[in-house]
C-alpha positions as CSV (number, residue, x, y, z in Angstrom):
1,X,12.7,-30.8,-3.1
2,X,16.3,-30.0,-4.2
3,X,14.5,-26.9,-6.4
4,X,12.8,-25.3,-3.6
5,X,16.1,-25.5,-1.2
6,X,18.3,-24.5,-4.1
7,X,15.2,-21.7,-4.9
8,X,15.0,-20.5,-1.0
9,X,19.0,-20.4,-0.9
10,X,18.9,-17.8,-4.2
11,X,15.8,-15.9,-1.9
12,X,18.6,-15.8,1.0
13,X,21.1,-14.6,-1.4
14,X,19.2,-12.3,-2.6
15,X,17.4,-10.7,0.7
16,X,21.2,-10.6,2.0
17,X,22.1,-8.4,-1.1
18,X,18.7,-6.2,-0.5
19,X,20.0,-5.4,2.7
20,X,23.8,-5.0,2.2
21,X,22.7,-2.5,-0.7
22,X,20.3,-0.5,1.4
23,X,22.6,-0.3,4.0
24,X,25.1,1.3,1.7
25,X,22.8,3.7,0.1
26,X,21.9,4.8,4.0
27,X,25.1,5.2,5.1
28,X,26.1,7.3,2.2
29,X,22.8,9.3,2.9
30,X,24.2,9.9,6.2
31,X,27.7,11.4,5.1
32,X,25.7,13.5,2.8
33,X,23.9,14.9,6.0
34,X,27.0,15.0,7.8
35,X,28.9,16.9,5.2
36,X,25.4,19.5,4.5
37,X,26.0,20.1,8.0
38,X,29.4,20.4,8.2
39,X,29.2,22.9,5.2
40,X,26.7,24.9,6.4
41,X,28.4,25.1,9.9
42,X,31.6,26.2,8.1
43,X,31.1,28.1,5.0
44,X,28.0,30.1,5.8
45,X,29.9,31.2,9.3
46,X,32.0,33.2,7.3
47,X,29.1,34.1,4.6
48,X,26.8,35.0,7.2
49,X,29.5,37.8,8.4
50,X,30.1,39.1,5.1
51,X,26.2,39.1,4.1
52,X,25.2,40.6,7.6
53,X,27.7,43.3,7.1
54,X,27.6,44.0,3.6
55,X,23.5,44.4,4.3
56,X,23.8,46.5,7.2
57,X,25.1,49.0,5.2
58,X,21.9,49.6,3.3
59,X,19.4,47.8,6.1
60,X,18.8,47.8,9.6
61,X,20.8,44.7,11.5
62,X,17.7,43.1,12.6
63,X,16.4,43.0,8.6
64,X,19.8,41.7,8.0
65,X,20.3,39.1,10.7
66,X,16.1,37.8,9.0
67,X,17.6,37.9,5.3
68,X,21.2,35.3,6.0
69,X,19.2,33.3,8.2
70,X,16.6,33.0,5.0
71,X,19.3,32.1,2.9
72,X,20.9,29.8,5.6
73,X,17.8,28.0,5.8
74,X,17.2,27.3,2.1
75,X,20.7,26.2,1.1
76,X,20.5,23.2,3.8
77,X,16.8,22.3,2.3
78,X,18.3,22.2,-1.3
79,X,21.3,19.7,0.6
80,X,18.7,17.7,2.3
81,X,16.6,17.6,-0.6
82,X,19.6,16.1,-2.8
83,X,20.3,13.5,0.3
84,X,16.7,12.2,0.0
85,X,16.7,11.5,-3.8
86,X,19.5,9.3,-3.3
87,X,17.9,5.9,-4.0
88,X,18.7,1.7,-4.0
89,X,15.7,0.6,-6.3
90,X,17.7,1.3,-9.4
91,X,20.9,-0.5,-8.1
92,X,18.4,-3.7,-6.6
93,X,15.8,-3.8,-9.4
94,X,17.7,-7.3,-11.0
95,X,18.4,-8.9,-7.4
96,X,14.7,-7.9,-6.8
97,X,13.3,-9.9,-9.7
98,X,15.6,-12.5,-9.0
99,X,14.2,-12.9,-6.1
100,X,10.7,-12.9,-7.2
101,X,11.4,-15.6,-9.8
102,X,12.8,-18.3,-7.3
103,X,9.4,-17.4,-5.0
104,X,7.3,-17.9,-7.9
105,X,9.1,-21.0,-8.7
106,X,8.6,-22.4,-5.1
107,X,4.5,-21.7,-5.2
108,X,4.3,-23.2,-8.6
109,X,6.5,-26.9,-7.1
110,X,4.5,-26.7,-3.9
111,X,1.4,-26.8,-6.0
112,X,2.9,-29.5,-8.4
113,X,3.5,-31.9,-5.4
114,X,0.0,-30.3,-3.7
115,X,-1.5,-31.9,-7.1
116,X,0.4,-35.0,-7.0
117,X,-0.2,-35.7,-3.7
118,X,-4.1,-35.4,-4.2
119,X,-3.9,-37.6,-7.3
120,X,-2.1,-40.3,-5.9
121,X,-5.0,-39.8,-2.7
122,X,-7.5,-40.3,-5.0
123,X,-6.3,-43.2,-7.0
124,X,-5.8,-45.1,-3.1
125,X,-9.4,-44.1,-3.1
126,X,-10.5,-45.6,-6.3
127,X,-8.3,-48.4,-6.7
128,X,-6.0,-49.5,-3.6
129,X,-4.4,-51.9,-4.8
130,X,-4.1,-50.8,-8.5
131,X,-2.2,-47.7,-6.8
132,X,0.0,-49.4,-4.4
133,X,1.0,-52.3,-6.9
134,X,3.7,-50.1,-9.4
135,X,5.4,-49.6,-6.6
136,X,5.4,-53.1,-4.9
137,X,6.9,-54.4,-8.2
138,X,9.2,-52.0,-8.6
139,X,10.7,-52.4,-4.9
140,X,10.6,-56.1,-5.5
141,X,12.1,-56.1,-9.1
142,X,15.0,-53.7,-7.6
143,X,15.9,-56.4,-4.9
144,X,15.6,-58.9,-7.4
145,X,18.4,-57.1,-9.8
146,X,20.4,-56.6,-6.4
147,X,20.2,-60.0,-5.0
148,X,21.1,-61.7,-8.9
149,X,24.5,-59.0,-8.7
150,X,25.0,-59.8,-5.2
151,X,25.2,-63.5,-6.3
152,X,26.9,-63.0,-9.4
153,X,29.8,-61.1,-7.8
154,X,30.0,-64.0,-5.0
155,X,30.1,-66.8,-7.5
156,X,32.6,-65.2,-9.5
């Protein structure tokens, strides 16, 4: 039993890990999209004014207005783009397979002790007091050794 507490505490471990790294990669998603915001709120404010006058000149203001809107709009696609290939798989893969490994352990001792458990079954079956006797004269040869100490040490 101690491997699968000491296999469940490394699955704890490592879930907790999981989590705290995911939670780091979303939050630094979320300044990304805080700062593509932020940009495009202050640099194309300016860049806007300079595009829609420098186009003016040669187009009408409407045509002008379409085109730095345009631009406006592919600029934060190319910043939300680079936000959502940000990812936590290369960063968790070892934690992930760490993981795994203590699970796999745990399946493979809870079918161990599944298997021991109908052995010893079936050799009650077969042979009840063949099966039950090992351990009789094991208990009784233990408080045997105990009591002979126990008398030793008092005698002494």
């Amino acid at each position: 039993m101690s491997r699968i507490s000491r296999n469940l505490s490394i699955i704890l471990r490592a879930e907790r890990l999981i989590a705290q790294r995911q939670v780091a990669v979303a939050a630094k998603r979320t300044g990304f999209y805080g700062a593509a915001g932020l940009a495009i709120g202050l640099a194309f404010v300016m860049l806007n004014v300079a595009g829609f006058f420098w186009l003016s000149a040669s187009v009408s203001n409407a045509v002008a207005a379409l085109i730095m809107a345009g631009v406006d709009l592919v600029v934060a696609l190319l910043l939300a783009l680079f936000a959502n290939s940000m990812s936590s798989q290369t960063d968790i893969s070892a934690v992930v397979e760490l993981r795994d490994l203590a699970l796999q352990d745990i399946e493979t001792e809870i079918k161990d002790n599944l298997a021991e458990a109908r052995d010893a079954v079936t050799g009650l079956r077969r042979d009840p007091l063949g099966a039950v006797t090992p351990e009789i004269v094991s208990a009784l040869l233990g408080a045997l050794i105990k009591l002979s100490k126990s008398r030793k040490k008092s005698g002494d």
